[in-house]
BAFI-3210 file (N, C-alpha, C; in Angstrom, 3 decimals, decimal comma, padded with zeros to 6 digits):
// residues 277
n [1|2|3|4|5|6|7|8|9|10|11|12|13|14|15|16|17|18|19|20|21|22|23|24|25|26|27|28|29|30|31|32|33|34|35|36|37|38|39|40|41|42|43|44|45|46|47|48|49|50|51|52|53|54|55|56|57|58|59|60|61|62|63|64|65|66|67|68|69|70|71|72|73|74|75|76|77|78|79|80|81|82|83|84|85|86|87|88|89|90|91|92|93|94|95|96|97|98|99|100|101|102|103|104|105|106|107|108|109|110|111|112|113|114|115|116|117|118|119|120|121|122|123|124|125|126|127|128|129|130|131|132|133|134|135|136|137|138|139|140|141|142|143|144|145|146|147|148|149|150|151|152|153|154|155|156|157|158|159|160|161|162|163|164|165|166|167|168|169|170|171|172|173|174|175|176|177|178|179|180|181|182|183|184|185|186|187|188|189|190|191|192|193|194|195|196|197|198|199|200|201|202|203|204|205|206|207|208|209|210|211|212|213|214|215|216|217|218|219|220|221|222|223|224|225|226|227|228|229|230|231|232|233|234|235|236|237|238|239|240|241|242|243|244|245|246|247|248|249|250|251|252|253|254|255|256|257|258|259|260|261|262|263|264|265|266|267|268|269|270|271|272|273|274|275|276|277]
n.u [003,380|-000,418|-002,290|-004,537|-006,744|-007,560|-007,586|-006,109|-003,522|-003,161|-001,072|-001,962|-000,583|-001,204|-002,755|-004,996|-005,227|-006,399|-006,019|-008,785|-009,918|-009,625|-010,698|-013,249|-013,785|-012,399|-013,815|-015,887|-015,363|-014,725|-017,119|-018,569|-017,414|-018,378|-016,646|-015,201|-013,669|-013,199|-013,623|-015,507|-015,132|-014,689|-014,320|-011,535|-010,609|-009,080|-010,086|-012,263|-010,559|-009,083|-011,264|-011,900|-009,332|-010,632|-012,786|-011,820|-009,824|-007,448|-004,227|-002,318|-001,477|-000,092|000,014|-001,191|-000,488|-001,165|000,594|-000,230|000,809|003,666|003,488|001,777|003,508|005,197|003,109|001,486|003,077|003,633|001,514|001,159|003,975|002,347|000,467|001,761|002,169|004,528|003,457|000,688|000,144|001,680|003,068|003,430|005,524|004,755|006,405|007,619|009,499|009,773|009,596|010,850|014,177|014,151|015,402|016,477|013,797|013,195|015,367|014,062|011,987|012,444|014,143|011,923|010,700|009,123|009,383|009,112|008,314|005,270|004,826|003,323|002,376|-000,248|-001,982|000,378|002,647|004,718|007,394|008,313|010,680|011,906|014,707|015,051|014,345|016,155|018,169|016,681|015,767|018,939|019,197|017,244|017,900|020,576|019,407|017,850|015,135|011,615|010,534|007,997|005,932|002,491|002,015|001,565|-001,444|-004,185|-006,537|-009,024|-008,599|-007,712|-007,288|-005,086|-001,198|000,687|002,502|003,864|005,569|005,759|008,053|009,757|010,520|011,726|013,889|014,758|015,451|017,690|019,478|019,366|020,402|020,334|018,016|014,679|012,812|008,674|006,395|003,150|000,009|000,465|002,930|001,930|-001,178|-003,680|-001,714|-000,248|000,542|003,111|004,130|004,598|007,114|008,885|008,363|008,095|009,561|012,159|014,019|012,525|009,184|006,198|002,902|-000,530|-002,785|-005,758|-007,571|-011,540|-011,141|-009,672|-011,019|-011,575|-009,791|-009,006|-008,070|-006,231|-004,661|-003,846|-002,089|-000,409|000,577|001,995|003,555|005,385|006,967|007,698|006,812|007,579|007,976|005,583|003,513|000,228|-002,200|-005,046|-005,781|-007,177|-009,333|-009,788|-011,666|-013,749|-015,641|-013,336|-013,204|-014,779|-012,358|-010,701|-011,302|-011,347|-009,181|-008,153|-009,523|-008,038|-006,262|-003,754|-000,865|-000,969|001,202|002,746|000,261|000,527|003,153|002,336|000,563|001,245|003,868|005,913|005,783|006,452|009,292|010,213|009,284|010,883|010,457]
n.v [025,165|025,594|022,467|021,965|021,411|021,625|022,467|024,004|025,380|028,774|031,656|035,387|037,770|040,401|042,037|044,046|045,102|046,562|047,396|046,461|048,503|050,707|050,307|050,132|052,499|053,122|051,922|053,678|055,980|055,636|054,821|057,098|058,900|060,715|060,354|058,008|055,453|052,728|049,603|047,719|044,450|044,068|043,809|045,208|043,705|041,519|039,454|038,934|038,757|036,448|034,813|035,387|034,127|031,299|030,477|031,080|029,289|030,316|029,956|031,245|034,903|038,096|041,079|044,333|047,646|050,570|053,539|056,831|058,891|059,761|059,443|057,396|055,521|053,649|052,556|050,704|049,594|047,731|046,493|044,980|043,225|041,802|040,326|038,524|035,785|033,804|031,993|031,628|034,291|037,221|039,808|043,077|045,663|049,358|052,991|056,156|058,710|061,209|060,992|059,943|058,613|056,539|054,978|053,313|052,241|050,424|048,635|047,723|046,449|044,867|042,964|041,934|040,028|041,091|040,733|042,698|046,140|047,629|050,897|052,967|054,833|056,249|057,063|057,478|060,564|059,968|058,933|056,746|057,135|058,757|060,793|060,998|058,467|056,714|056,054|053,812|052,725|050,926|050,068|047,924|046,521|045,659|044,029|041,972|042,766|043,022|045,506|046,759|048,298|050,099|051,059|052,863|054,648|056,536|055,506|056,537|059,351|059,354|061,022|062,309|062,571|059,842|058,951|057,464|056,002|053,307|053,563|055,335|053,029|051,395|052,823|052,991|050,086|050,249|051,884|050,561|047,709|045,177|045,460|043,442|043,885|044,770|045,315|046,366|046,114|044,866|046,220|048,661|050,664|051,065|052,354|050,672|049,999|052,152|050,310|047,672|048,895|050,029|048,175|045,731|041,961|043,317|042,344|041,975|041,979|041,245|041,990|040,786|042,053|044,284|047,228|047,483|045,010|041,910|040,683|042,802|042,952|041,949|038,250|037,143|039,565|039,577|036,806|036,902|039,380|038,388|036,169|037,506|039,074|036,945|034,363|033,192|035,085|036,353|037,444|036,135|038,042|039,743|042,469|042,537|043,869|045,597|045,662|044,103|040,700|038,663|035,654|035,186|036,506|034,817|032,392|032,773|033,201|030,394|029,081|030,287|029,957|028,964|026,731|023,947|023,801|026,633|028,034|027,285|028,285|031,236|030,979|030,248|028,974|030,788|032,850|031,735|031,511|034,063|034,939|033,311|030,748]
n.w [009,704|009,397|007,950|005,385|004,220|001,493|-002,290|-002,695|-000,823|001,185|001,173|002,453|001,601|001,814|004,336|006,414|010,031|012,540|016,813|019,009|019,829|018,101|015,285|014,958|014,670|012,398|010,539|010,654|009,923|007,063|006,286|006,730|004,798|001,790|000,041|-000,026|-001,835|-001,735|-000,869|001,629|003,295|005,915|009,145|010,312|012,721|014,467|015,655|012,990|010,700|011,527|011,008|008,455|007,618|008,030|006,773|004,214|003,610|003,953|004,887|006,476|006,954|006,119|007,658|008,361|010,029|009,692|010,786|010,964|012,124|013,885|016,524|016,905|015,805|017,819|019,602|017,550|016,432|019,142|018,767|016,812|017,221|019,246|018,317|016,308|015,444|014,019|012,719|011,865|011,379|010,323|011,448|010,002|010,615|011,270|010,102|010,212|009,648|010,687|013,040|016,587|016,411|014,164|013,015|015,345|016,087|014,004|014,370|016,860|016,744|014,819|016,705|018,107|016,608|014,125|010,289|008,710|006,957|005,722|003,811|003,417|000,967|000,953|002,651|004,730|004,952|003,043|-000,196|-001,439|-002,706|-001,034|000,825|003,285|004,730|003,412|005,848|007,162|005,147|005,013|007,674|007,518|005,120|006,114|008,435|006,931|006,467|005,308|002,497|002,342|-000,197|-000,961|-004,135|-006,465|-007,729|-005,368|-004,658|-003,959|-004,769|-007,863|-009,664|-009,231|-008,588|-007,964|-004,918|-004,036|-007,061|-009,913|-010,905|-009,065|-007,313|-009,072|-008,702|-006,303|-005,682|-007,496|-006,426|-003,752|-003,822|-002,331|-001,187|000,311|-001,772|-001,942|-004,091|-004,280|-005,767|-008,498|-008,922|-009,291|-009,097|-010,885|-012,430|-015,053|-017,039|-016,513|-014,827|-016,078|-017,757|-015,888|-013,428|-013,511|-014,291|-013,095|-009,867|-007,813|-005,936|-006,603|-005,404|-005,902|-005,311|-006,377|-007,194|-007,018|-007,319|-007,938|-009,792|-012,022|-013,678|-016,772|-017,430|-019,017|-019,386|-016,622|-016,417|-018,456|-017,252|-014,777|-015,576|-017,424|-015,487|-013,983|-012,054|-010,218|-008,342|-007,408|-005,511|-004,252|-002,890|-001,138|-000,498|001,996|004,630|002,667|000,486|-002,379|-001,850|-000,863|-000,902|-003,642|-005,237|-004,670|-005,941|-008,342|-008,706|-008,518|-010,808|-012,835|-016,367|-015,491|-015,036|-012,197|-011,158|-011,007|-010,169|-007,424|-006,742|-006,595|-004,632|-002,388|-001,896|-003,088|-000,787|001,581|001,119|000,705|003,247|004,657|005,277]
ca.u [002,203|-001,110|-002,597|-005,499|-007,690|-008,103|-006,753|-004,922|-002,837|-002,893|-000,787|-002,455|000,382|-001,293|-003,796|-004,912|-005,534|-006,149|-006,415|-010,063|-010,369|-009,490|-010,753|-014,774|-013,947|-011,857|-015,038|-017,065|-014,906|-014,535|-018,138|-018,988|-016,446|-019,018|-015,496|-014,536|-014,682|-012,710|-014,736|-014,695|-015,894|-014,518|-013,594|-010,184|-010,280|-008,181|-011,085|-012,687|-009,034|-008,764|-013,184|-011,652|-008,781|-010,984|-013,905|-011,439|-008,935|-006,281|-003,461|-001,387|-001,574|001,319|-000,602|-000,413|-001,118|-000,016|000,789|000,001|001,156|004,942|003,396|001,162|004,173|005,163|001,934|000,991|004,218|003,784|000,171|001,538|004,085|001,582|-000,098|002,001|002,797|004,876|003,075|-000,724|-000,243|003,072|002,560|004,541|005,535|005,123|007,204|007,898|010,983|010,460|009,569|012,668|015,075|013,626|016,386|016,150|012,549|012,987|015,712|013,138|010,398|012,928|014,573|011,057|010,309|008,663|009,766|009,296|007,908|004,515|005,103|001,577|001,963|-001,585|-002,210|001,524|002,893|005,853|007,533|009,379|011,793|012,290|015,804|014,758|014,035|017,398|018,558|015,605|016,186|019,976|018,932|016,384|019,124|021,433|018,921|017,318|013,649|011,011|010,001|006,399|004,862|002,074|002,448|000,447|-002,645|-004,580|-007,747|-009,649|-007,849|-007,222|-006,250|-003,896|-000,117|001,032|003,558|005,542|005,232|007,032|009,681|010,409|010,218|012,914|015,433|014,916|016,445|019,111|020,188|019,654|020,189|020,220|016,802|013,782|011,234|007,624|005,860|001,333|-001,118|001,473|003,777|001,343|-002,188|-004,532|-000,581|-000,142|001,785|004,083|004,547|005,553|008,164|009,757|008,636|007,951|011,164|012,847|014,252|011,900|008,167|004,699|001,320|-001,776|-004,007|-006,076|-008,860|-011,518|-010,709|-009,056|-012,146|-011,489|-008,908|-008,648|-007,277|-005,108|-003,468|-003,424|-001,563|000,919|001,833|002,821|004,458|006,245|007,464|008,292|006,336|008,420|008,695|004,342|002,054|-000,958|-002,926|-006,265|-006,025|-008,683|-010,900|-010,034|-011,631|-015,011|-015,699|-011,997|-013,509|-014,547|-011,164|-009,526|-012,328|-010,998|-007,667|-008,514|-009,653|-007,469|-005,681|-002,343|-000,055|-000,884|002,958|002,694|-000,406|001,451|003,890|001,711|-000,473|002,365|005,474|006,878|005,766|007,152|010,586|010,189|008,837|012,079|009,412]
ca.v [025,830|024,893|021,754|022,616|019,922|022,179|022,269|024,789|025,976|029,740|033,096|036,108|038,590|042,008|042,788|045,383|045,174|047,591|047,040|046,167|049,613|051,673|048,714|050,574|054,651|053,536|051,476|054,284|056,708|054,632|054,300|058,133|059,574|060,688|060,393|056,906|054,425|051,651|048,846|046,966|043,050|042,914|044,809|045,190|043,090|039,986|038,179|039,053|038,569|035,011|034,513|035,147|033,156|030,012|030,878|030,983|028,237|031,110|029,541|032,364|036,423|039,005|042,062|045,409|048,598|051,624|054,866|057,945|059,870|059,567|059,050|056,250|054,176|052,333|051,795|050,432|047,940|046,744|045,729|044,081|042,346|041,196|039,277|037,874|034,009|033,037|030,322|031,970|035,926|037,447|041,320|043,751|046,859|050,644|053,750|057,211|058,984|062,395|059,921|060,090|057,387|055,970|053,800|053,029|051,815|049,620|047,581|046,903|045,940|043,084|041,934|041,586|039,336|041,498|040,724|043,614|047,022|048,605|051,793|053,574|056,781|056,864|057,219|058,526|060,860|059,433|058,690|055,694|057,473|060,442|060,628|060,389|057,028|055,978|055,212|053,536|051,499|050,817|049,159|046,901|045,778|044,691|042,903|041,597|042,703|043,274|046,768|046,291|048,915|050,537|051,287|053,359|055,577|056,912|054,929|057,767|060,224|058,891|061,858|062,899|061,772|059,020|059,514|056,155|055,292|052,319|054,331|055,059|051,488|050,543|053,724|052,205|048,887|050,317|052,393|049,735|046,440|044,056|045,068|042,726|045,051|044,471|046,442|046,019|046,189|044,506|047,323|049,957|050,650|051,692|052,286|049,222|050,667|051,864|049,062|047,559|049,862|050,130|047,392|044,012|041,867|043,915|041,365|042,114|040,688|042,161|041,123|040,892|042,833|045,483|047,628|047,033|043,485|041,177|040,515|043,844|042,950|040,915|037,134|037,066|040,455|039,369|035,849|037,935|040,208|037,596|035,099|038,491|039,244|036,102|033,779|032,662|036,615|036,775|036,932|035,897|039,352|040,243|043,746|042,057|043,896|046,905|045,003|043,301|039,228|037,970|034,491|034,918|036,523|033,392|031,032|033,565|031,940|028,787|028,359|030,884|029,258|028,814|025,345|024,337|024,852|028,425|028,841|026,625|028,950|032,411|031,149|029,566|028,693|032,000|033,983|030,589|031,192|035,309|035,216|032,735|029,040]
ca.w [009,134|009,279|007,121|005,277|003,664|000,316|-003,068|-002,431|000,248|000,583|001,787|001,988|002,152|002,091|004,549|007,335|010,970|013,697|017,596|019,151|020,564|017,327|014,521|014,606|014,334|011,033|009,816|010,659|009,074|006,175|005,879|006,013|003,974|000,909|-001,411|-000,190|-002,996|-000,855|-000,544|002,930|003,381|007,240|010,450|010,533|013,963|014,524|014,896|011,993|010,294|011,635|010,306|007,026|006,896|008,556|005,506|002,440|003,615|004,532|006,065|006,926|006,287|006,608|008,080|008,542|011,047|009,252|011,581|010,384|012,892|014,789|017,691|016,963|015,504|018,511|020,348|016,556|016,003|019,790|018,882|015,534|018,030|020,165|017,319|015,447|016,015|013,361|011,945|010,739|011,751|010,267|011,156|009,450|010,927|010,596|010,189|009,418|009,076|011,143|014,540|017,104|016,593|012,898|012,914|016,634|016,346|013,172|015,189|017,923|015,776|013,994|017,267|018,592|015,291|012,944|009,688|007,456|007,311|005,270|003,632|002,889|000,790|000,477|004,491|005,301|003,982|002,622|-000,861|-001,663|-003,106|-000,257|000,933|004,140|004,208|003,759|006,601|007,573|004,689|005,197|008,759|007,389|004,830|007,336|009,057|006,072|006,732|004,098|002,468|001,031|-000,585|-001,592|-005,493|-007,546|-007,208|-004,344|-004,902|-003,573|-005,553|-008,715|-010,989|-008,316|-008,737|-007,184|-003,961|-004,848|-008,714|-010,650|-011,264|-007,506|-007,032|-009,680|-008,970|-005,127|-006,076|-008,108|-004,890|-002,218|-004,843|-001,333|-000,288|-000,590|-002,276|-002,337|-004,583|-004,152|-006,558|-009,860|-008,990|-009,827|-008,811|-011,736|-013,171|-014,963|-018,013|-015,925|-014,010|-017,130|-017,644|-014,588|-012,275|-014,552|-014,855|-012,037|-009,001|-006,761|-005,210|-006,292|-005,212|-006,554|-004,964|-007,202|-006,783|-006,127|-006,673|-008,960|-011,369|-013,040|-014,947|-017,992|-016,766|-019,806|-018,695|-015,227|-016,636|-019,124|-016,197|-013,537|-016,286|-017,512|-014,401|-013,255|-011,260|-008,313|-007,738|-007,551|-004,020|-003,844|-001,831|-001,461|000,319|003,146|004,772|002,085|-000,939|-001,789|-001,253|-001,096|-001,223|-005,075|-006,015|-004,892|-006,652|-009,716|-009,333|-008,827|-011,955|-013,828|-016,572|-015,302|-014,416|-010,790|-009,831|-011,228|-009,005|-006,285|-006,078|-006,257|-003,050|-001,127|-001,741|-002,802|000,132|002,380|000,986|001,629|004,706|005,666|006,507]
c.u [000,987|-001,632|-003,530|-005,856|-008,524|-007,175|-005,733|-004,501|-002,297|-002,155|-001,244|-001,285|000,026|-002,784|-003,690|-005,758|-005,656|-006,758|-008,761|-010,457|-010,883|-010,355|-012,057|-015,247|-012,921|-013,139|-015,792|-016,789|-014,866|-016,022|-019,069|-018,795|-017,349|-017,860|-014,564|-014,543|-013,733|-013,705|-014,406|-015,851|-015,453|-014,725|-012,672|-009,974|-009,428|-008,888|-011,709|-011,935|-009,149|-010,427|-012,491|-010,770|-009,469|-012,682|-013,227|-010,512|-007,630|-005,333|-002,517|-001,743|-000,332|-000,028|-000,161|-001,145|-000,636|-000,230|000,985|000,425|002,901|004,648|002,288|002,188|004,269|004,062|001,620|001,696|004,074|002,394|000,297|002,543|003,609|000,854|000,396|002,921|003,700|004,941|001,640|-000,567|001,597|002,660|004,246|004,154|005,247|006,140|007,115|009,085|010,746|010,121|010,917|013,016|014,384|014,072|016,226|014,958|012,497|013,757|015,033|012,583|011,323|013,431|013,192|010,276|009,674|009,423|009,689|008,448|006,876|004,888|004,036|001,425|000,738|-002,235|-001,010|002,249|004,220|005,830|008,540|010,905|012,914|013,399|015,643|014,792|015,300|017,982|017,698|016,426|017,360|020,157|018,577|017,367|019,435|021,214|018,061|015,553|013,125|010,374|008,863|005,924|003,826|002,085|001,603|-000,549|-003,388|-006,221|-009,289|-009,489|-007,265|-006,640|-005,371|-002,670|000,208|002,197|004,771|005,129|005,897|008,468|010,274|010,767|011,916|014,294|015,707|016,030|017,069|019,898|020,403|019,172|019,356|018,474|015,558|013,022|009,906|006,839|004,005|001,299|-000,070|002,250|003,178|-000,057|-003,054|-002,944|-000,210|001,147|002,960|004,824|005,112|006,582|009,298|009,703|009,118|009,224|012,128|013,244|013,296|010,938|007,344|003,794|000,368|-002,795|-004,315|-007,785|-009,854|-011,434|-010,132|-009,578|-012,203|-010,709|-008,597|-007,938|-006,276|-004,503|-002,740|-001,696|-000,216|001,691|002,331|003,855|006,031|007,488|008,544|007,543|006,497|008,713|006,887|004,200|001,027|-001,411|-004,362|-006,807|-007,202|-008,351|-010,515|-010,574|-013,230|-014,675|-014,084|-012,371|-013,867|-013,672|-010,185|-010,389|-011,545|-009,879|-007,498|-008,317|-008,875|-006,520|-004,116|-001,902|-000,309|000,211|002,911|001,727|000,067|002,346|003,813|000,484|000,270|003,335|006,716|006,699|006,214|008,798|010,666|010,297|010,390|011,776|010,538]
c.v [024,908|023,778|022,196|021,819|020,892|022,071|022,760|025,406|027,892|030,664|034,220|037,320|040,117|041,804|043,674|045,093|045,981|046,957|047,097|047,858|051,149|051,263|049,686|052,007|054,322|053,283|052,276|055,369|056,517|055,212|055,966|059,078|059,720|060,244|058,851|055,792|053,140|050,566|048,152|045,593|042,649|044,205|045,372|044,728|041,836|039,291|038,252|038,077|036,598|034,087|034,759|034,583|031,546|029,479|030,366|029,787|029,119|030,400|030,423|033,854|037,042|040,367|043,260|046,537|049,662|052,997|055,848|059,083|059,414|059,045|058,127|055,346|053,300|051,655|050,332|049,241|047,516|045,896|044,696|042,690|041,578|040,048|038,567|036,232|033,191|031,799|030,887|033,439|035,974|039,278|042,167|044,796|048,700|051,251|054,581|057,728|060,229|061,893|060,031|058,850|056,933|054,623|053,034|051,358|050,609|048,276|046,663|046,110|044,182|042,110|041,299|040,730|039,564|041,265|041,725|044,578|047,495|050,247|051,945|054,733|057,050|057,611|057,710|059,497|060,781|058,969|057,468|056,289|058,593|059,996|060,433|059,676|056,496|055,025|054,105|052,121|051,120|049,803|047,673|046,205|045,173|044,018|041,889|041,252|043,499|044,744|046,314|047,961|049,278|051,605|051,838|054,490|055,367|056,299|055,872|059,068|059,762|059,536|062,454|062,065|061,263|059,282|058,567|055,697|053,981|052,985|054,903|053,728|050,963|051,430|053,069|051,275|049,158|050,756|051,329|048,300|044,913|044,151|044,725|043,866|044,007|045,141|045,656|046,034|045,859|045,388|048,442|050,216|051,638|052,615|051,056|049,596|050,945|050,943|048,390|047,638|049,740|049,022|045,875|043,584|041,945|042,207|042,056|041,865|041,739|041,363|041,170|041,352|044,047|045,663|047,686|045,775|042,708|041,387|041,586|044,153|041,459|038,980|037,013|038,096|040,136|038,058|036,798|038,449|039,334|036,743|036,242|039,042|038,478|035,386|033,428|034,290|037,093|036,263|037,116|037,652|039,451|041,714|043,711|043,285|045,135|046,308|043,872|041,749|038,877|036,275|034,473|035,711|035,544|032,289|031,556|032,975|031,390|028,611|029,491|030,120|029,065|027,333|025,272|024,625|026,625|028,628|028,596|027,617|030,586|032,174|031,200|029,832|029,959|033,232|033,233|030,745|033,135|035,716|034,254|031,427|028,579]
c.w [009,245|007,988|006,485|004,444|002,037|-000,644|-003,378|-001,112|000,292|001,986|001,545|002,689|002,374|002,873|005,593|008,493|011,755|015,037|017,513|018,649|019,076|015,511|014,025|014,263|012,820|009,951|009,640|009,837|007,438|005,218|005,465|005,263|002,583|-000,222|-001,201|-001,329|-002,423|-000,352|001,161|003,517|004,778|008,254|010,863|011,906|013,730|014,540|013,648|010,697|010,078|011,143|008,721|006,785|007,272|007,437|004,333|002,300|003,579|005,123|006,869|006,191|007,160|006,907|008,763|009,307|011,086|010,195|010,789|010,869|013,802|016,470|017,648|016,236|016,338|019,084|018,821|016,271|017,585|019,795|017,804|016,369|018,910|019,304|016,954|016,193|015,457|012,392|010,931|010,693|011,353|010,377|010,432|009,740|010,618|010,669|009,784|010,101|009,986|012,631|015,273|016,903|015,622|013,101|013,826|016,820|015,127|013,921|016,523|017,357|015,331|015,229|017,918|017,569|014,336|011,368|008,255|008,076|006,019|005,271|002,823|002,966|000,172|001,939|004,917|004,775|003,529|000,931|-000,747|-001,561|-001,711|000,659|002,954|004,924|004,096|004,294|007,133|006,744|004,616|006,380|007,823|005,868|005,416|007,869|008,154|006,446|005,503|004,078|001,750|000,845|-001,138|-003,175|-006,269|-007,029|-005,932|-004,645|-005,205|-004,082|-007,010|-009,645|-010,526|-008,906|-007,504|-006,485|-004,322|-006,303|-008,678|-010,683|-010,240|-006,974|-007,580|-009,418|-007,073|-005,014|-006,621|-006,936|-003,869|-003,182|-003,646|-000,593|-000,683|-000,165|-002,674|-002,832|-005,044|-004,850|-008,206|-010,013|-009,651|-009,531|-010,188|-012,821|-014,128|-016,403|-017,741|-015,348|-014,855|-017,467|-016,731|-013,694|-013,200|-014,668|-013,559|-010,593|-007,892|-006,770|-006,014|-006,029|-006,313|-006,244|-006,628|-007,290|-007,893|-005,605|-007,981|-010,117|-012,159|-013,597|-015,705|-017,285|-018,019|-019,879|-017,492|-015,792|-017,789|-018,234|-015,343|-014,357|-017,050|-016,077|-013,473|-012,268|-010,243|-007,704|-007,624|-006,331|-004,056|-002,240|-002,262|-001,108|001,756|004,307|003,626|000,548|-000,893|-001,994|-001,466|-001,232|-002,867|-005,865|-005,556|-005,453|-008,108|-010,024|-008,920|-010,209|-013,509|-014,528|-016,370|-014,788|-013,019|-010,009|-010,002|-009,987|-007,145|-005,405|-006,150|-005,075|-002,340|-001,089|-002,295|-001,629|001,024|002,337|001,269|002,781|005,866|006,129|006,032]
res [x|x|x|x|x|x|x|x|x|x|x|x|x|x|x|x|x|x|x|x|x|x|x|x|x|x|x|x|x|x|x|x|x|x|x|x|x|x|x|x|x|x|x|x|x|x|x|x|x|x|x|x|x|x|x|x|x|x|x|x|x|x|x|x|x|x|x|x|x|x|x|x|x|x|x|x|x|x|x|x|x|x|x|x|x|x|x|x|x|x|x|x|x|x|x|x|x|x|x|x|x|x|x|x|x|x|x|x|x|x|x|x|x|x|x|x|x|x|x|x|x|x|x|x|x|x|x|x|x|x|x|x|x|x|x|x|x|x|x|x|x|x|x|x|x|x|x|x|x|x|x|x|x|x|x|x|x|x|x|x|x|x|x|x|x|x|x|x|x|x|x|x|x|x|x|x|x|x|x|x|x|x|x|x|x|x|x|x|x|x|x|x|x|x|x|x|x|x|x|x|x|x|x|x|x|x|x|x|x|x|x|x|x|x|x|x|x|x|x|x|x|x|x|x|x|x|x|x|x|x|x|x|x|x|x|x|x|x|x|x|x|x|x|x|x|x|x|x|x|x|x|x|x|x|x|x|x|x|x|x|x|x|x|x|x|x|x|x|x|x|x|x|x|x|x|x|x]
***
């Protein structure tokens, strides 16, 4: 991994990339959507990508290139394979479930070194829970690759119900105990009660992303929920480019009061022992 001459050493495990070509009709979409409330501080380009981890002292990001369509999965995971280097770029794959060969296509993706798969039922339409899915996840067991998902509300939709809750999350891991779950936004997005409930505690990962950015929630909730949870089971995320300055929600925890091993091991060293460094 790279060195990095700062006080802290960081992973940014959730963000979002798309090729050159496709990277400026999402921005633009993005940008005229009167009902978007998604903030956006980049491009979703690789360079951009690699301008923000060489800005915040990034040393690595897990990244993602979610397909909303069956027939943009593979073009989508061989552009994620094309990136990823193992050392600063870890991409993580897409999928959906009515695609030919589900199963098929997840075994490519891992022998070709992807290490996990994005599941985005805000953009696919998929549930955590949907039987589906299964087999999908039954593979990525066996090969021991990561499920991350998106958890909670539709940002954009907020009084809508959520496609994966907490409580898809935790009946998940009772069904498939062996598989590492990653559940976004503290296992709940603008859910947090729930998350509580159902995720908190649970053996499995959440981040820290939350919209539209850290600073809008309490630091002595934030510090309850990760120490509740479990600390060696917390990642450091910023949702980059879907989120405003990611440079002052990591100044935010910097100086949030927590032990520097606690924060030690919510930049680094628990997404180092995830990811397999």
């Amino acid at each position: 991994m790279l060195e990095m001459e700062r006080e802290y050493s960081m992973i940014d495990t959730h963000t979002h990339i798309f090729p050159d070509k496709i990277a400026p009709r999402i921005v633009e979409h993005m940008k005229a959507d009167p009902k978007n409330q998604i903030p956006l501080s980049g491009n979703f380009t690789l360079e951009d990508l690699k301008g923000y981890m060489a800005r915040c002292g990034v040393e690595a990001v897990c990244t993602f290139c979610v397909a909303e369509r069956p027939k943009a999965v593979p073009p989508a995971n061989d552009f994620l394979i094309s990136i990823t280097d193992h050392r600063t770029i870890f991409g993580f794959g897409t999928i959906l479930p009515d695609m030919e060969n589900p199963v098929t296509e997840v075994r490519r993706i891992r022998e070709k070194g992807l290490r996990g798969i994005k599941f985005h039922s805000v953009f696919q339409p998929i549930g955590a829970g949907d039987e589906n899915l299964f087999s999908i996840y039954e593979e990525m067991t066996r090969t021991g690759m990561i499920a991350y998902f998106h958890v909670g509300k539709d940002p954009n939709h907020p009084s809508l119900p959520a496609r994966t809750n907490p409580q898809d999350i935790a009946r998940l891991k009772e069904r498939f105990p062996a598989l590492k779950i990653v559940a976004a936004h503290f296992g709940g997005l603008f859910m947090l009660e729930e998350a509580r409930k159902w995720v908190v505690g649970k053996d499995l990962y959440m981040d820290t992303c939350w919209g539209p950015n850290i600073q809008s929630l309490e630091a002595k909730e934030v510090i309850d929920l990760v120490r509740s949870h479990g600390i060696e089971k917390v990642l450091f995320a910023t949702d980059y480019p879907s989120t405003l300055d990611p440079g002052l929600q990591i100044e935010w925890w910097k100086v949030l009061p927590l032990k520097k091993e606690e924060k030690d091991l919510i930049f680094r060293e628990n997404a180092r022992r995830l990811l397999g460094l």
